[in-house]
C-alpha positions as CSV (number, residue, x, y, z in Angstrom):
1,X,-23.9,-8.1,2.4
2,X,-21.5,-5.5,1.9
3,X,-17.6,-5.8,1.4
4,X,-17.3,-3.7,4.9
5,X,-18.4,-6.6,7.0
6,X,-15.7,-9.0,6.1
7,X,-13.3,-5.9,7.2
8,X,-15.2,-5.6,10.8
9,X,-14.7,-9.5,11.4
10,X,-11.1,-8.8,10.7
11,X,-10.9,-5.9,13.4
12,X,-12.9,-7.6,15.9
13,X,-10.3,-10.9,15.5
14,X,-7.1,-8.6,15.5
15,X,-8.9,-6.8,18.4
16,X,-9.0,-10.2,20.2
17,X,-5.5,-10.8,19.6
18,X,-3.9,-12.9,17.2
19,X,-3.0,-14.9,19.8
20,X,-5.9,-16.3,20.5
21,X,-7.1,-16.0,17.0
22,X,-4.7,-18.8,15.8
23,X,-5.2,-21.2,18.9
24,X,-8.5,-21.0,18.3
25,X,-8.5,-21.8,14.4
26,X,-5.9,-24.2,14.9
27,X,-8.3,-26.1,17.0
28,X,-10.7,-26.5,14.5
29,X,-8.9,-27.6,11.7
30,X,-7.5,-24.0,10.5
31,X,-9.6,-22.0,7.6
32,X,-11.2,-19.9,10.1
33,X,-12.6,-20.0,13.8
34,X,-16.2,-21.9,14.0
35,X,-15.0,-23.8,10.6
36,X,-16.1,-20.9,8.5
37,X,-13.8,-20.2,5.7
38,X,-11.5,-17.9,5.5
39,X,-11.2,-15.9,2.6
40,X,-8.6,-13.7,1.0
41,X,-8.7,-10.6,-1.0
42,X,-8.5,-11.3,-5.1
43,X,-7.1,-8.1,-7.1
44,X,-9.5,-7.8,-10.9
45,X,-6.5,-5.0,-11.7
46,X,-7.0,-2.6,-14.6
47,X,-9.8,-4.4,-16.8
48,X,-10.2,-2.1,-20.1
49,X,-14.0,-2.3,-20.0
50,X,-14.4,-1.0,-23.4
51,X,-12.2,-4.0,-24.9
52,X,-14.2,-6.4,-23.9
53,X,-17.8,-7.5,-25.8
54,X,-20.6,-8.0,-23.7
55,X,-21.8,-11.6,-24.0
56,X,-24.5,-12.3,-26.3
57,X,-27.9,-14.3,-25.2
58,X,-26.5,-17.5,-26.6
59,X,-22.9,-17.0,-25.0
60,X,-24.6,-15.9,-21.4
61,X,-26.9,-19.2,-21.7
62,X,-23.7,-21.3,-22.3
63,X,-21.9,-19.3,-19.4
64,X,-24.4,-19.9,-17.2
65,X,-24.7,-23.0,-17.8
66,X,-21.0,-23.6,-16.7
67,X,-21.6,-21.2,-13.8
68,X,-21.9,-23.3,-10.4
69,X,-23.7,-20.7,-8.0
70,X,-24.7,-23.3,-5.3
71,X,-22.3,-24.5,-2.7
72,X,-21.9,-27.9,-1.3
73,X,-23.2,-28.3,2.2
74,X,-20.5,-31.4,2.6
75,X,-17.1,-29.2,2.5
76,X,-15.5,-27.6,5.5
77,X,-11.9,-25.6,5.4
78,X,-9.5,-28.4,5.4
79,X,-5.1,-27.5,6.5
80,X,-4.2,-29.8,3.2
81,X,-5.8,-27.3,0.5
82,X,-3.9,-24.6,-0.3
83,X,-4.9,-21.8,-3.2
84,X,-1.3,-21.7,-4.5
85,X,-2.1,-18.9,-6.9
86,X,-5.6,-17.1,-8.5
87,X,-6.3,-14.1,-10.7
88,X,-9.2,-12.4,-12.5
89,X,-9.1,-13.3,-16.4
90,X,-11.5,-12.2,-18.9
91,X,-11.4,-14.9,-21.4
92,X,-13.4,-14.2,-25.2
93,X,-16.6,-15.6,-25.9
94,X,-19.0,-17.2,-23.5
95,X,-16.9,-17.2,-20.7
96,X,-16.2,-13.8,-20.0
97,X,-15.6,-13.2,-16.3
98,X,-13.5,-16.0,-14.7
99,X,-11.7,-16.3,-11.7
100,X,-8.6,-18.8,-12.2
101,X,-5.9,-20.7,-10.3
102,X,-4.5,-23.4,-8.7
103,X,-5.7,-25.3,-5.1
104,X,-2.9,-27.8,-4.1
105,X,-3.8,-30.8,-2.0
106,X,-0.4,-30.3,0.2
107,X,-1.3,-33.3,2.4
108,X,-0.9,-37.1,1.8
109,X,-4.0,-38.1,1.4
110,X,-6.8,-38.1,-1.1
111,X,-9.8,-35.2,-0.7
112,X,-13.0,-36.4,-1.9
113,X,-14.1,-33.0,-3.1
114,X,-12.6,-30.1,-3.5
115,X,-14.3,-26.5,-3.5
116,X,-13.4,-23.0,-4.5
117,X,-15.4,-20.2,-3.6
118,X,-15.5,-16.8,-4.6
119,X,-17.7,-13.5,-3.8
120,X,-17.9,-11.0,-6.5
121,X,-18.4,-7.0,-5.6
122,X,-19.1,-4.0,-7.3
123,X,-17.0,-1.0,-7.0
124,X,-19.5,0.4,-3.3
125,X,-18.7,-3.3,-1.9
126,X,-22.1,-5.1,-2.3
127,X,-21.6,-8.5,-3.2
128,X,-23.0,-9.4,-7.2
129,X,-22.8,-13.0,-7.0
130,X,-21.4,-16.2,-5.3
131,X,-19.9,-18.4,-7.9
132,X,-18.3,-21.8,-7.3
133,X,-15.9,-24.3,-9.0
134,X,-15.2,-28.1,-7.6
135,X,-13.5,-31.3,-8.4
136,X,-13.3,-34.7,-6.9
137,X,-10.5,-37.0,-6.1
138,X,-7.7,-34.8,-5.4
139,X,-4.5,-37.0,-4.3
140,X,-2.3,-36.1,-1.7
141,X,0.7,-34.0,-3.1
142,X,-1.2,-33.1,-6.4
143,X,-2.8,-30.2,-7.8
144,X,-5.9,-28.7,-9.6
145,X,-6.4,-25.9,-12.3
146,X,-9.5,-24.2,-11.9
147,X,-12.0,-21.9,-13.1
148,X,-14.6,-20.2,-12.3
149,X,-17.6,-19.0,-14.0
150,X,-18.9,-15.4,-13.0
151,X,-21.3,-14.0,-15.0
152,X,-21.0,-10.4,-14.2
153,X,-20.0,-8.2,-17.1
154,X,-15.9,-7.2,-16.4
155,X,-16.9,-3.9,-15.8
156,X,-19.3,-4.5,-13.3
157,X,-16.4,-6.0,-11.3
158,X,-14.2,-3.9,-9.0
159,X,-12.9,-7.0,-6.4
160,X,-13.4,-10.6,-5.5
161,X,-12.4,-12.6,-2.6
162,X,-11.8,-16.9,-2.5
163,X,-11.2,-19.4,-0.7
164,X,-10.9,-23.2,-1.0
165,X,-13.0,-26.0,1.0
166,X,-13.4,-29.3,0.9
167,X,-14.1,-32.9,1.7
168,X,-11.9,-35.9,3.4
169,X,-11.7,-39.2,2.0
């Protein structure tokens, strides 16, 4: 997959009209029309490659260990979650490559689980890697720090997109 064919799905649905665009996603739950997620552009900004170690064999082990790159099958783009804020951060050691934020549960009610994903792409578009934080049990008017995991080197990273996902109670 290449970054260009998030970019056509966006023509073809202004093409369509936004109109009909947000009935449609309104009418299943918002996120995204078919209950696919809709994601949103991340910024890495100006990441001084040459600052930054590569990870050593031990420190990629204990990164990858951390690194959740399978999605749950159970979450679905839910109107409570919100991704309030999120940035790339290149943190020392083992973790390297992160993606942070905050997902606020903007609704009354509990969400079971809670999902962020993220797509990682190198400076032609192509996508490096799918990589995936989640919680559980995230009450109604609370919020939830996260991080994820990437294990691309920083300068192998030129743009991300996110979104959140999750579960009802």
């Amino acid at each position: 997959m290449t970054r260009s064919e998030p970019t056509s799905r966006r023509r073809v649905l202004a093409s369509v009209g936004s109109g009909i665009a947000a009935a449609a996603a309104g009418c299943l739950g918002g996120g995204g029309l078919d209950g696919q997620p809709a994601y949103e552009d991340g910024n890495v900004g100006d990441v001084n490659a040459s600052n930054v170690s590569s990870r050593s064999a031990t420190q990629l082990s204990a990164a990858s260990a951390l690194a959740q790159q399978e999605p749950t099958n159970s979450v679905t783009p839910l109107d409570p979650l919100e991704l309030v804020e999120h940035e790339f951060v290149v943190e020392d050691g083992y973790l390297g490559s992160t993606v942070q934020g905050i997902v606020a549960n903007t609704g009354r009610n509990r969400i079971q689980t809670v999902e962020v994903r993220t797509r990682i792409y190198n400076r032609s578009g192509n996508v490096l890697g799918r990589y995936f934080a989640s919680t559980g049990d995230l009450d109604g008017g609370s919020s939830w720090e996260f991080q994820v995991v990437v294990l691309e080197a920083p300068s192998d990273v030129a743009d991300y997109d996110i979104t959140v996902l999750g579960t009802p109670s």
